[in-house]
VOLO-903450 format. One record per residue (C-alpha): x, y, z; residue number from 1; residue in three letters. Coordinates in steps of 0.5 Angstrom, whole numbers, plus 500, padded with zeros to 3 digits. Example, Ala and Ser with C-alpha at 12.3 -4.5 7.8 and 13.67 -1.06 7.14 Angstrom:
2
<zaza <525,491,516>,1,ala>
<zaza <527,498,514>,2,ser>
This chain:
371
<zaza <107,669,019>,1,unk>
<zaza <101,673,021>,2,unk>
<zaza <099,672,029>,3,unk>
<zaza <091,673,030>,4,unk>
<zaza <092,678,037>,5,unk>
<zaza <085,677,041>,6,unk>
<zaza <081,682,043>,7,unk>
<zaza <085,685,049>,8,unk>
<zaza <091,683,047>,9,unk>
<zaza <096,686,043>,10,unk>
<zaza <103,684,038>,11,unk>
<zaza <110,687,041>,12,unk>
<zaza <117,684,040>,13,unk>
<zaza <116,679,045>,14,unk>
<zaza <110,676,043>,15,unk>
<zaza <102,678,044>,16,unk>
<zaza <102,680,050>,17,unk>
<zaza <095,683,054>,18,unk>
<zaza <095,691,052>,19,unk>
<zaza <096,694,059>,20,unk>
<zaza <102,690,060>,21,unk>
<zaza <109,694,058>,22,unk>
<zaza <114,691,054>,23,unk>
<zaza <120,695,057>,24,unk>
<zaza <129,694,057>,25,unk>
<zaza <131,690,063>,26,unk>
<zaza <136,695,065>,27,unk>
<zaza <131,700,066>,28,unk>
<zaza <129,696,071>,29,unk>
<zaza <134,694,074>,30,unk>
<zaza <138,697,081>,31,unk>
<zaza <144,698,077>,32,unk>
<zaza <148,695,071>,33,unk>
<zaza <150,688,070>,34,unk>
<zaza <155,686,073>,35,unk>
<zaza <161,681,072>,36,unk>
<zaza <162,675,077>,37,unk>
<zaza <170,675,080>,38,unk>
<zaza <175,671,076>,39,unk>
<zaza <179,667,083>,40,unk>
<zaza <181,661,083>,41,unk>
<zaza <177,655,086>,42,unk>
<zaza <180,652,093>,43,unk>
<zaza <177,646,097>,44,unk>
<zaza <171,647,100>,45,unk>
<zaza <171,650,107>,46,unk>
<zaza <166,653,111>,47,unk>
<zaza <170,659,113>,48,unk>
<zaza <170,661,106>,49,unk>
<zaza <164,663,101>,50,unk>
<zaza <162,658,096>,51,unk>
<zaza <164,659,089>,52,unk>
<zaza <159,659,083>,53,unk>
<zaza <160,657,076>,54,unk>
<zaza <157,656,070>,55,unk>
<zaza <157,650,071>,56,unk>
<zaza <154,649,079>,57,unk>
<zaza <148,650,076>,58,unk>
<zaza <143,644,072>,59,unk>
<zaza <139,645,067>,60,unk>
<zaza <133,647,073>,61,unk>
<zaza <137,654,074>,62,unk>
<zaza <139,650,082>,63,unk>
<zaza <146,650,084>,64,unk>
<zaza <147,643,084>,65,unk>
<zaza <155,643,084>,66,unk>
<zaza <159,635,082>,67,unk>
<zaza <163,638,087>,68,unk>
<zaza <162,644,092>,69,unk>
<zaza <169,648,092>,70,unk>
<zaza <171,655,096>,71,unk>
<zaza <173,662,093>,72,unk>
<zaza <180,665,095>,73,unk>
<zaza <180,671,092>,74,unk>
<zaza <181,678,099>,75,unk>
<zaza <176,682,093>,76,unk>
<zaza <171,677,094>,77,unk>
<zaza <166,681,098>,78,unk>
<zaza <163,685,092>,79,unk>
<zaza <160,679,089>,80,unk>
<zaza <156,676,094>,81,unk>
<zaza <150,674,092>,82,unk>
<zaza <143,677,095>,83,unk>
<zaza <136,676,096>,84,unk>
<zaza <133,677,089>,85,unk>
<zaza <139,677,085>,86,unk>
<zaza <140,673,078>,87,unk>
<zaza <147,671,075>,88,unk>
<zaza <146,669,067>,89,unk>
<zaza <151,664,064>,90,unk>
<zaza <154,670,059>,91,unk>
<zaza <159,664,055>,92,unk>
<zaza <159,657,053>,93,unk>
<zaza <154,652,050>,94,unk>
<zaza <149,654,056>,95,unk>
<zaza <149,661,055>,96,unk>
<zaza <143,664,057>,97,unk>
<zaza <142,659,063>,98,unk>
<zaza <140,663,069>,99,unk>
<zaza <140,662,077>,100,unk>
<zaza <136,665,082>,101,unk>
<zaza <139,666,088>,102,unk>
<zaza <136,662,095>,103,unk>
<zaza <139,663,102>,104,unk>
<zaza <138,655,104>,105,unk>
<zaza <145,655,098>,106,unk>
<zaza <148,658,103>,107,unk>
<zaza <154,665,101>,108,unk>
<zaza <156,664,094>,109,unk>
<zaza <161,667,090>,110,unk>
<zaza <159,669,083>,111,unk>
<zaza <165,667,078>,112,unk>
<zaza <167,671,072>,113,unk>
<zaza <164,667,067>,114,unk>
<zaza <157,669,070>,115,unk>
<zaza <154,676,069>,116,unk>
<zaza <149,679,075>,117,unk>
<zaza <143,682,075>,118,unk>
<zaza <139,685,082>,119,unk>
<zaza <131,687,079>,120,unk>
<zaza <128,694,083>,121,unk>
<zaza <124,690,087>,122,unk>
<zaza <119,696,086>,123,unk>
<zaza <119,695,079>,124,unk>
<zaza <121,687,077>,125,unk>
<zaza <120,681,082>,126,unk>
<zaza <126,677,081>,127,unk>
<zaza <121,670,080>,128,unk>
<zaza <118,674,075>,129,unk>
<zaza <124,675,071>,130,unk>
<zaza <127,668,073>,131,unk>
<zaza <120,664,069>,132,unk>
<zaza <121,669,064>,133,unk>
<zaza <128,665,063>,134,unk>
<zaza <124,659,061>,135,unk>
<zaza <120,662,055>,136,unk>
<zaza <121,660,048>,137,unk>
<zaza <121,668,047>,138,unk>
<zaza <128,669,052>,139,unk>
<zaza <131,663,048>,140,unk>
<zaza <129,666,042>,141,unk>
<zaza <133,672,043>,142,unk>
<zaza <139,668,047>,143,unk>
<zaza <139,665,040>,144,unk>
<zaza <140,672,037>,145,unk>
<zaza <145,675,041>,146,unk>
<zaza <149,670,042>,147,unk>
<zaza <149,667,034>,148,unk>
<zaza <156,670,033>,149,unk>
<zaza <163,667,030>,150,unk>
<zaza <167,664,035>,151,unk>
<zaza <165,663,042>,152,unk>
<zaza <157,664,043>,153,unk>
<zaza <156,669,047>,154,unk>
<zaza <151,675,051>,155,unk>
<zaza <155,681,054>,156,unk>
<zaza <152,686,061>,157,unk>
<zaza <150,691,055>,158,unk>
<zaza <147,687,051>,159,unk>
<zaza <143,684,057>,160,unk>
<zaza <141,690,059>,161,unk>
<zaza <137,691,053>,162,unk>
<zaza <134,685,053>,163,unk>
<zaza <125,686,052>,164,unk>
<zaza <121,684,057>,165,unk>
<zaza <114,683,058>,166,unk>
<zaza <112,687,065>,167,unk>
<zaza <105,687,068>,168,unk>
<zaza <103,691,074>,169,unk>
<zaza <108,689,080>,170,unk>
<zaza <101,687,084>,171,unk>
<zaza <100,682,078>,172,unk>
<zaza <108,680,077>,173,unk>
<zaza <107,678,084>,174,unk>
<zaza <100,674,083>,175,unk>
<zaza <104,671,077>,176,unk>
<zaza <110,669,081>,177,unk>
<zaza <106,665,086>,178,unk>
<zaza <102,661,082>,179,unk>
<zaza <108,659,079>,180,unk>
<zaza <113,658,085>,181,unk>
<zaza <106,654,087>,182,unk>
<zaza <107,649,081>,183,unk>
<zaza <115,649,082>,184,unk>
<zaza <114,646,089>,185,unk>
<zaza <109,641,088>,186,unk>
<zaza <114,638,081>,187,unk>
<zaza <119,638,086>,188,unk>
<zaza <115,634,091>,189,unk>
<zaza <113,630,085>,190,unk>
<zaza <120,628,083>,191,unk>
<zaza <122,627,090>,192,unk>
<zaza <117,621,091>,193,unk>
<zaza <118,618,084>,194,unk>
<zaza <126,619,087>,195,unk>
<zaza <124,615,094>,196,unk>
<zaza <120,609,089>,197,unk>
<zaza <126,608,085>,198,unk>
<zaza <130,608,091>,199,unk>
<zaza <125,603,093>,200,unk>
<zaza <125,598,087>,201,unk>
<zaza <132,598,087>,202,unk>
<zaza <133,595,094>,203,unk>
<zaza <127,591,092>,204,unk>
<zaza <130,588,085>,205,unk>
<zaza <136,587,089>,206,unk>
<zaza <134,583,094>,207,unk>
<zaza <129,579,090>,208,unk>
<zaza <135,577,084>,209,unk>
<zaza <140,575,088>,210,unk>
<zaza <134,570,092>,211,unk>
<zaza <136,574,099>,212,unk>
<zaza <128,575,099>,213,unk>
<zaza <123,570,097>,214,unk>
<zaza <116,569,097>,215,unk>
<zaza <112,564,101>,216,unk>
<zaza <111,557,096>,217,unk>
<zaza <118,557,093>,218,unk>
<zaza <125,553,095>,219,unk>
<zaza <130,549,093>,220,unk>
<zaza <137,551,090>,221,unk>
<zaza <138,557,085>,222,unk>
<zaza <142,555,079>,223,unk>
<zaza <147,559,076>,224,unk>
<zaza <147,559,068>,225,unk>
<zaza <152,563,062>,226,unk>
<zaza <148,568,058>,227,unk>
<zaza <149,564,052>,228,unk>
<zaza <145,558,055>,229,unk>
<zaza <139,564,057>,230,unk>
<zaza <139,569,051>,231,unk>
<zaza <138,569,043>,232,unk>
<zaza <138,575,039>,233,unk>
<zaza <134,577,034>,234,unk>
<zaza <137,579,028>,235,unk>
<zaza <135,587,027>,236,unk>
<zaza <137,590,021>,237,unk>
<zaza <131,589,017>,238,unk>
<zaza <127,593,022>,239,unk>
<zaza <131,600,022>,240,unk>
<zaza <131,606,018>,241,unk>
<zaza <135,612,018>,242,unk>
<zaza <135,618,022>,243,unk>
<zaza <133,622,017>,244,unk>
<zaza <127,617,016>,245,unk>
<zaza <125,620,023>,246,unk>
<zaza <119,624,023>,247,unk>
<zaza <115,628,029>,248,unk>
<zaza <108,624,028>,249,unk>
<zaza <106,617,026>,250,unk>
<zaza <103,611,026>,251,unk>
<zaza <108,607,029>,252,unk>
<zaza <114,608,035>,253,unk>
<zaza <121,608,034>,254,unk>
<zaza <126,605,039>,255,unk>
<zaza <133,606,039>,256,unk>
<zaza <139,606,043>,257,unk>
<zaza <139,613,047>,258,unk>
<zaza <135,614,053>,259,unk>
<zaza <128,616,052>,260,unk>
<zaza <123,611,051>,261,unk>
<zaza <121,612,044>,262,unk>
<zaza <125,617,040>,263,unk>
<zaza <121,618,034>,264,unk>
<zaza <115,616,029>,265,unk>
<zaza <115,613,023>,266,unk>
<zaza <109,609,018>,267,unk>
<zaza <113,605,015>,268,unk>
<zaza <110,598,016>,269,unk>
<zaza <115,594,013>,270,unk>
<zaza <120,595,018>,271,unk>
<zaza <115,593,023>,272,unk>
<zaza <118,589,029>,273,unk>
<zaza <112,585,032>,274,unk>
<zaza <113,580,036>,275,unk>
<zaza <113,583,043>,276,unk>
<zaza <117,582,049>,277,unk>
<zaza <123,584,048>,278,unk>
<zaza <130,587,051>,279,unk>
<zaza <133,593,047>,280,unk>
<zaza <140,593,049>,281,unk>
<zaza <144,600,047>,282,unk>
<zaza <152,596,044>,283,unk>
<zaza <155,603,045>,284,unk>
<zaza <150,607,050>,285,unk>
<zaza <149,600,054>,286,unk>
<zaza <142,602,055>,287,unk>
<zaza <136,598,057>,288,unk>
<zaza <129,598,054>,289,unk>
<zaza <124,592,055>,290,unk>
<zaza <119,594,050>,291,unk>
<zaza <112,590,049>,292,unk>
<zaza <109,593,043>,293,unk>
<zaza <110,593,036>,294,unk>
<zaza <116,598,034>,295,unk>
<zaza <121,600,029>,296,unk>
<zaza <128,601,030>,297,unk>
<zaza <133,607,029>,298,unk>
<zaza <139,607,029>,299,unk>
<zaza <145,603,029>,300,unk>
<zaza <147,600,035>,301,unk>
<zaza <140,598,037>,302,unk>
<zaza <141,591,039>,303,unk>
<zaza <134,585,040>,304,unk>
<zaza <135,580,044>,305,unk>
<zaza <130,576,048>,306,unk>
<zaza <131,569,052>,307,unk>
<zaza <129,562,050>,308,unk>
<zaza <123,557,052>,309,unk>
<zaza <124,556,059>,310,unk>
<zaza <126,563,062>,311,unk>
<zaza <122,569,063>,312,unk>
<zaza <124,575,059>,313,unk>
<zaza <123,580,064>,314,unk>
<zaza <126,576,069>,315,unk>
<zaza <133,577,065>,316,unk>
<zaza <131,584,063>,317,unk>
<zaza <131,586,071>,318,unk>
<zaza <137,582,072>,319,unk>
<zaza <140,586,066>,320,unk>
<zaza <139,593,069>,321,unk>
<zaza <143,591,076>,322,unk>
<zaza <149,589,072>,323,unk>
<zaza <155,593,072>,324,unk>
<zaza <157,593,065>,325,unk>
<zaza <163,597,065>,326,unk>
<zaza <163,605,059>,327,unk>
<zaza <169,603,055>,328,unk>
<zaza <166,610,051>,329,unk>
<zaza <163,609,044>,330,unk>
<zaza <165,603,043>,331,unk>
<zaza <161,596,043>,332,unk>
<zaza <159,594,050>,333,unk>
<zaza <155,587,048>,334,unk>
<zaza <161,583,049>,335,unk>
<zaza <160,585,056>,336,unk>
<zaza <153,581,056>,337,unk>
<zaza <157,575,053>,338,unk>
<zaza <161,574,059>,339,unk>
<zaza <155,574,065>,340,unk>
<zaza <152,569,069>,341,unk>
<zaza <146,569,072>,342,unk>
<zaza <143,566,078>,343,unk>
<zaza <137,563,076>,344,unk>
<zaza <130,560,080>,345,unk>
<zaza <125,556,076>,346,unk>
<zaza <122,558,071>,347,unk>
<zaza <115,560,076>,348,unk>
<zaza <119,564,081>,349,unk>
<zaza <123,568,075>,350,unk>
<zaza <115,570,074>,351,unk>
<zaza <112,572,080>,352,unk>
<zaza <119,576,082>,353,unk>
<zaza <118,579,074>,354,unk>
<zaza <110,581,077>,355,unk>
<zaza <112,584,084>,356,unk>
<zaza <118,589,080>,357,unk>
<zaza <114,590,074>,358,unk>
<zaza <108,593,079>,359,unk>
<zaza <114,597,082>,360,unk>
<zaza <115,600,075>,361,unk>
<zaza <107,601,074>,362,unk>
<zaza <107,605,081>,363,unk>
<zaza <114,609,078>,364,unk>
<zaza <110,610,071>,365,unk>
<zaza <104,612,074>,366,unk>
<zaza <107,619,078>,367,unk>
<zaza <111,620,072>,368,unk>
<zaza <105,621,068>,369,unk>
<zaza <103,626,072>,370,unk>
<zaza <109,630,073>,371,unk>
């Protein structure tokens, strides 16, 4: 494919790059080879013994973030202590190429076997430099490369000390690093608020749905009704497609099962749904959508329902969400749903409780927006 370089610029192996900028191995600019972590047997976690960590410590955000903490007993775990500025790569595994720079606030950690170590020459490389060029199409490109292999996929020491990298001047790698560290923090902000508003609405939905809390203007008793008596579902074969019939672009949404909102586009306007105000429940993943737009359904498992004349529609589908409804695996959950009952106010309650949470999502929507 041919790429148009502009002016200034040029084509290397890790892309168009500005023309003062190197394309170098990162071995070159490392204090030394890549080393692999320790293979030592994980104990309860201790605080007179250094944090083990694993592949899988670490999230899909590069921060160690362990179900469970756990400690490292190992007499020879000193040489694998992590430093300032040093960065362990998953080197195996379905998240090859998953990296973690290391931060002080995570405490002493000990880096396991299935890792590999990498410390940049910090006249040379600033190591948040190297860790955003983790998140480039063009590192995963070549994670894909070098692991592509039979068997377990995988990146060796030698071979990540060959990896290209693109490298500006320190001065520039450092300006570059701020800037990102910059937006970092202010996304982590963002996600902590929009975390607070959810614990927020949680608390909210429970008090009002159970009537603990009501509003000035409503009394009397609440009555307690079987899903049957509330709900009817929508018969949803005639509007689904296949998978294979999802496309990227077009002109109309299509909802499935699975926890994204909207997973695909189609033009299909046969299968359009077009009643709106409904819940989509998930039968195998037990999610729950309250769509109020035309749509298209993906996939099986997908199933519609909606409540009858004198219950209000959003009402139930917030009553839903803080239902436990138990995993029994890929199996059907809708029985589950057959088996509730629901304390239920008059129909005018129901609907001034649904605007109050549906304000409360709005908010929630409004900053995930701008995340």
């Amino acid at each position: 494919m041919n790429v148009t370089v502009p002016e200034g610029y040029k084509q290397t192996k890790v892309g168009v790059i500005p023309e003062d900028w190197e394309v170098v191995k990162l071995g070159e600019v490392l204090n030394e080879k890549p080393k692999y972590g320790i293979n030592a047997r994980a104990v309860e976690y201790s605080n007179s013994l250094p944090t083990y960590i694993r592949i899988t410590d670490i999230d899909t955000d590069g921060n160690f973030n362990p179900d469970k903490k756990v400690s490292v007993d190992n007499k020879d775990y000193r040489s694998f202590i992590l430093k300032e500025n040093e960065i362990v790569f998953a080197r195996t595994g379905a998240t090859v190429g998953k990296s973690y720079l290391y931060n002080k606030k995570d405490g002493e950690l000990v880096y396991a076997g299935f890792l590999i170590k990498v410390a940049p020459n910090i006249e040379k490389l600033n190591s948040v430099f190297l860790k955003n060029f983790t998140d480039t199409s063009q590192y995963w490109k070549w994670i894909q490369l070098m692991s592509a292999r039979s068997g377990q996929p995988g990146v060796s020491g030698n071979e990540y000390s060959i990896m290209p990298i693109p490298l500006p001047s320190l001065k520039e790698q450092e300006k570059i690093a701020e800037i990102l560290t910059t937006w970092d923090e202010a996304i982590t902000k963002q996600e902590e608020l929009i975390k607070a508003k959810e614990l927020q609405k949680k608390g909210l939905m429970q008090k009002l749905l159970s009537g603990e809390v009501r509003f000035s203007g409503f009394s009397g008793e609440w009555e307690t009704f079987e899903f049957e008596e509330i709900f009817e579902r929508v018969p949803s074969k005639k509007y689904q497609i296949n998978s294979n019939e999802y496309q990227e672009f077009g002109k109309y949404p299509v909802i499935d099962q699975g926890k994204k909102l909207i997973i695909a586009y189609s033009n299909n306007e046969e299968k359009l749904y077009k009643n709106s105000s409904i819940i989509v429940f998930g039968d195998h993943t037990r999610e729950l959508k309250y769509i109020d737009f035309d749509f298209i359904i993906g996939a099986d498992g997908t199933q519609l329902i909606k409540t009858k004349d004198m219950f209000d529609n959003k009402f139930f589908y917030y009553n839903l969400l803080i239902k436990n409804i138990p995993n029994t695996g890929y199996n059907r959950h809708f029985k589950f749903l057959l088996e509730m009952n629901f304390d239920t106010p008059s129909l005018p309650e129901q609907q001034k409780i649904a605007e109050v949470l549906s304000l409360a999502d709005d908010e929630i929507n409004l900053l995930q927006n701008e995340l």
